[in-house]
C-alpha positions in Angstrom: 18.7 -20.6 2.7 15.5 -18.6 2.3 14.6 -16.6 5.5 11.0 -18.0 5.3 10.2 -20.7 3.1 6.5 -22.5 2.2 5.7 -25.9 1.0 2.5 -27.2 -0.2 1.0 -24.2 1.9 -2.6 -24.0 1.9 -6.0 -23.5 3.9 -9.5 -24.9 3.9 -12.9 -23.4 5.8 -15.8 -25.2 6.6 -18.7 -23.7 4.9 -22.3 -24.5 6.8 -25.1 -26.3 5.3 -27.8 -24.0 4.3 -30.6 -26.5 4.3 -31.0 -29.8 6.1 -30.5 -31.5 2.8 -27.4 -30.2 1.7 -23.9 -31.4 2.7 -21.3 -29.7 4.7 -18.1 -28.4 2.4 -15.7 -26.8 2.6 -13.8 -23.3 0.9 -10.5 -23.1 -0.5 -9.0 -19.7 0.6 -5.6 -20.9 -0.1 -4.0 -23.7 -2.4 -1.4 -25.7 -2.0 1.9 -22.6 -2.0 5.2 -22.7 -2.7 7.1 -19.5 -1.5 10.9 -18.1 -0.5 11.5 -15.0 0.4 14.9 -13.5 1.0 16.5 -11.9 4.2 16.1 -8.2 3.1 13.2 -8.6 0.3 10.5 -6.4 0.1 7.3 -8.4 -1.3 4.5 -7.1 -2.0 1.2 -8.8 -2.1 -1.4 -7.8 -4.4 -4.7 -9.4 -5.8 -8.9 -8.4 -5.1 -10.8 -9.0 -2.2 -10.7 -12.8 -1.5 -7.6 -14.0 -3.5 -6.1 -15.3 -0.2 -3.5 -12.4 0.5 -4.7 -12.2 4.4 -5.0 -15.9 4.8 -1.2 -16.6 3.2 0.2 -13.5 5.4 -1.5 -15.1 8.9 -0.2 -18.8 7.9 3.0 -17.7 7.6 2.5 -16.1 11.2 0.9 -18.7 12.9 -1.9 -16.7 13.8 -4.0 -19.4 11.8 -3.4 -23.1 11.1 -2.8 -24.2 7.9 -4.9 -27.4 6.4 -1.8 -28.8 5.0 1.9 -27.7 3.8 4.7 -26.4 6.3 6.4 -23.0 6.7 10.0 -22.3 8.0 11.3 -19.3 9.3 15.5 -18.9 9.2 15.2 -22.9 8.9 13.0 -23.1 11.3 9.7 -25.1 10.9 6.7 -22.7 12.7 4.1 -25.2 14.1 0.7 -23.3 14.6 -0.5 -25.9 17.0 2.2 -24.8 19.4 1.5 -22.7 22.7 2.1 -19.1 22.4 4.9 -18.9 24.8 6.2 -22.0 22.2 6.2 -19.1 19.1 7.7 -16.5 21.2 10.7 -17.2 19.3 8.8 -16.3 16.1 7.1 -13.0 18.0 10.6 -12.0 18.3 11.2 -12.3 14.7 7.8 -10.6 13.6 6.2 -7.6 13.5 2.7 -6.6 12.6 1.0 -3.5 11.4 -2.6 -3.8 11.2 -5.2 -2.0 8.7 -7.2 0.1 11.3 -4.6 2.0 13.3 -7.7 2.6 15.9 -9.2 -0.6 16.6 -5.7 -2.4 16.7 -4.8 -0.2 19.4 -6.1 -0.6 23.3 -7.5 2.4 23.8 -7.3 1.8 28.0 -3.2 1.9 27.2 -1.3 4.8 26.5 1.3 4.9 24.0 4.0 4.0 25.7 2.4 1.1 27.2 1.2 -0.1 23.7 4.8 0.2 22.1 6.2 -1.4 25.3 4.0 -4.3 25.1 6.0 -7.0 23.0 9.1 -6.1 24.9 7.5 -7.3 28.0 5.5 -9.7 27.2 8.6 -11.4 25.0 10.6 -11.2 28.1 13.1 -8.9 26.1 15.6 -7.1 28.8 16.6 -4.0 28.9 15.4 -0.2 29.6 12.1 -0.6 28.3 11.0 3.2 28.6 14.1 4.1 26.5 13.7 2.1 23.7 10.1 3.8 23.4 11.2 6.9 23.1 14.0 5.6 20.7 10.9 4.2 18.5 8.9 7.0 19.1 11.4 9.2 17.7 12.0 6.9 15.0 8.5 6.9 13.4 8.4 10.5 14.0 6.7 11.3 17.2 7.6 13.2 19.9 8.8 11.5 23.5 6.5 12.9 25.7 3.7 11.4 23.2 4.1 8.7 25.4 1.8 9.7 27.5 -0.9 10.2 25.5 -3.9 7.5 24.8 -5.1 6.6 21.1 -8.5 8.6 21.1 -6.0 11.8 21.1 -4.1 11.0 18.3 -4.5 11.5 14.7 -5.4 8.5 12.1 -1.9 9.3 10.8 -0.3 9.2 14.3 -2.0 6.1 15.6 -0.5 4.1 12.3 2.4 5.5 13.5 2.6 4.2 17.0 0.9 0.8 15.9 4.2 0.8 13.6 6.5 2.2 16.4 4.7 -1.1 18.2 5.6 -3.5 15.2 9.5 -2.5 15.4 9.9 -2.1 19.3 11.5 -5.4 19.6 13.6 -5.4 16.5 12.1 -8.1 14.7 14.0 -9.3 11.4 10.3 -9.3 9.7 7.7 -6.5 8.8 4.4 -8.0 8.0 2.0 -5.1 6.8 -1.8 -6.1 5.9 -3.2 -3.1 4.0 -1.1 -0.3 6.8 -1.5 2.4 4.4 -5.1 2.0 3.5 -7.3 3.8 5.9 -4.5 7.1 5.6 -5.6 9.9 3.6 -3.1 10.9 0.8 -0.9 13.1 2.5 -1.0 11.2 5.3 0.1 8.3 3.5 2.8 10.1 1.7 4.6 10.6 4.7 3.9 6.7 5.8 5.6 5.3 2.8 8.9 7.6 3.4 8.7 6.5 6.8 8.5 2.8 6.3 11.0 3.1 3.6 13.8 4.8 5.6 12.9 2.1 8.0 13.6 -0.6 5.5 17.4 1.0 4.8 18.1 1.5 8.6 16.6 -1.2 10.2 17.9 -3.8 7.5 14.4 -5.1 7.5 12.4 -7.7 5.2 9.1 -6.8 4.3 5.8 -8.7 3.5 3.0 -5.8 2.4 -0.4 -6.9 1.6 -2.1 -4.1 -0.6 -4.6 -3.3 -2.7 -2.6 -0.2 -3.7 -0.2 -0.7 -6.5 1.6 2.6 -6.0 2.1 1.6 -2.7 4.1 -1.6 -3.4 6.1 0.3 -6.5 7.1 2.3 -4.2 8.5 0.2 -1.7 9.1 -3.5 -2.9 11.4 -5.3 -4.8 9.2 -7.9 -5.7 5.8 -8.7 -6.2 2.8 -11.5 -6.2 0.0 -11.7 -7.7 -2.7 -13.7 -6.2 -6.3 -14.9 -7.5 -8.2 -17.4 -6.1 -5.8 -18.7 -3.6 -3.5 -18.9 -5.6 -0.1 -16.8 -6.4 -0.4 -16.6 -10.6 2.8 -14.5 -11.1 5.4 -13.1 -9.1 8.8 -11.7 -10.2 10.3 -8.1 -9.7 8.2 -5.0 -9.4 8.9 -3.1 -12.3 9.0 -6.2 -14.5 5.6 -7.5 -13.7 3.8 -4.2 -13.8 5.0 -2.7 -16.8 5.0 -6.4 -18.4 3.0 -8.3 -16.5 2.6 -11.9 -18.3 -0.7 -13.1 -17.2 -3.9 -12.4 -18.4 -5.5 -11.7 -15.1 -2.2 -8.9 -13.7 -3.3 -7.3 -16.8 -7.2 -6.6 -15.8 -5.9 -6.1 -12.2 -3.5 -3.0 -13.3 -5.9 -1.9 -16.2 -8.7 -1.5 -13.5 -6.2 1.1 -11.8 -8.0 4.4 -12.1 -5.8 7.0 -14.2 -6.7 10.9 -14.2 -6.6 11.9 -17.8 -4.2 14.7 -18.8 -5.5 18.0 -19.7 -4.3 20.1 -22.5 -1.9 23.1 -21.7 -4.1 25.3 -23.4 -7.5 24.2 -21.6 -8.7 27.1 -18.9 -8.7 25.9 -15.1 -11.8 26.3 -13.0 
């Protein structure tokens, strides 16, 4: 059995009427989905700007209701109508690690109370102040960081506290949505050995939404490809991006910006 699962997955949005004459419709941001994903995969999710990457990856979270289609989590149907103590169950099995590492922060909590937050709130026993400085340590920050609120952290620290966050509860699911993308290089670097030594430790499945290919070669097994709100190819990493089989994965990687080499006898400036 798959540890999530999708069936006839998909999502509609109204669209308003710009004139009095014209009739309400609606948008397709996701078609009817079929997906598994293994205990222990790492998936990453790739397509432009409005393929339905965000919309598929909230679904599956119940943090929006689908139009049609069901999802199941360890067997488990997830019904988005449900009250939120109802999905605790699936809070404990998720974590999320948001884009912007500032505003999905509170910046009136400090870091210890930000990482601490699903523990409590997910009624999970235990020392809570010791598992955040296990975390903390963990993602590479120090104890008494604790302490500190987000405005005095780094970009590169906040993403990791938001992470420290995602895992405080020891979900069996990491759900990122473009983590990595507001990082600078180095930055980001570090973030991808980090998540990746978190993925052998924590025995952890991983759903990344990115726009950056290196990103998911570097730490997926597999990959989709969406377009349109739909997925148009999916298969393991290496396969589909050194032999991708549909027309549209092949303008997606050729748009991928490659520095030119420069001959060994060229002078630097």
């Amino acid at each position: 059995m798959s540890l999530i699962s999708t069936r006839g997955l998909s999502r509609d949005f109204p669209v308003a009427k710009r004139t009095i004459l014209e009739r309400a419709g609606t948008q397709t941001a996701l078609h009817p989905t079929d997906i598994d994903i293994e205990a222990g995969e790492a998936i990453g999710i790739i397509g432009e700007s409005g393929s339905g990457k965000s919309t598929l990856v909230r679904l599956l979270l119940a943090l929006d209701r689908p139009t049609s289609g069901t999802v199941s989590i360890d067997g488990r149907a997830v019904d988005a109508t449900a009250s939120a103590r109802s999905l605790h169950w699936l809070r404990r099995q998720s974590g999320l690690v948001f884009q912007d590492p500032y505003a999905s922060l509170d910046p009136r909590m400090n870091a210890g109370q930000i990482i601490a937050e699903p523990l409590w709130a997910l009624g999970i026993e235990g020392d809570h102040r010791a598992r955040v400085r296990e975390v903390l340590a963990q993602v590479g920050l120090e104890p008494d960081m604790a302490e500190r609120y987000p405005h005095e952290f780094s970009g590169g620290q906040r993403q990791r506290v938001a992470l420290a966050r995602a895992i405080a509860h020891r979900p069996r699911i990491l759900v990122g949505d473009e983590p990595l993308s507001a990082l600078d290089v180095t930055v980001r670097a570090q973030m991808l050995e980090l998540l990746d030594g978190l993925l052998q430790t924590e025995d952890l499945t991983l759903i990344l939404v990115s726009h950056d290919i290196g990103v998911v070669q570097n730490l997926c097994d597999t990959v989709a490809v969406m377009k349109d709100g739909r997925i148009v190819e999916r298969g393991a990493t290496q396969d589909v991006l050194l032999h991708p089989q549909q027309d549209y994965t092949k303008r997606l990687l050729a748009a991928i910006p490659v520095i030119p080499e420069t001959g060994g006898d060229e002078t630097s400036v």
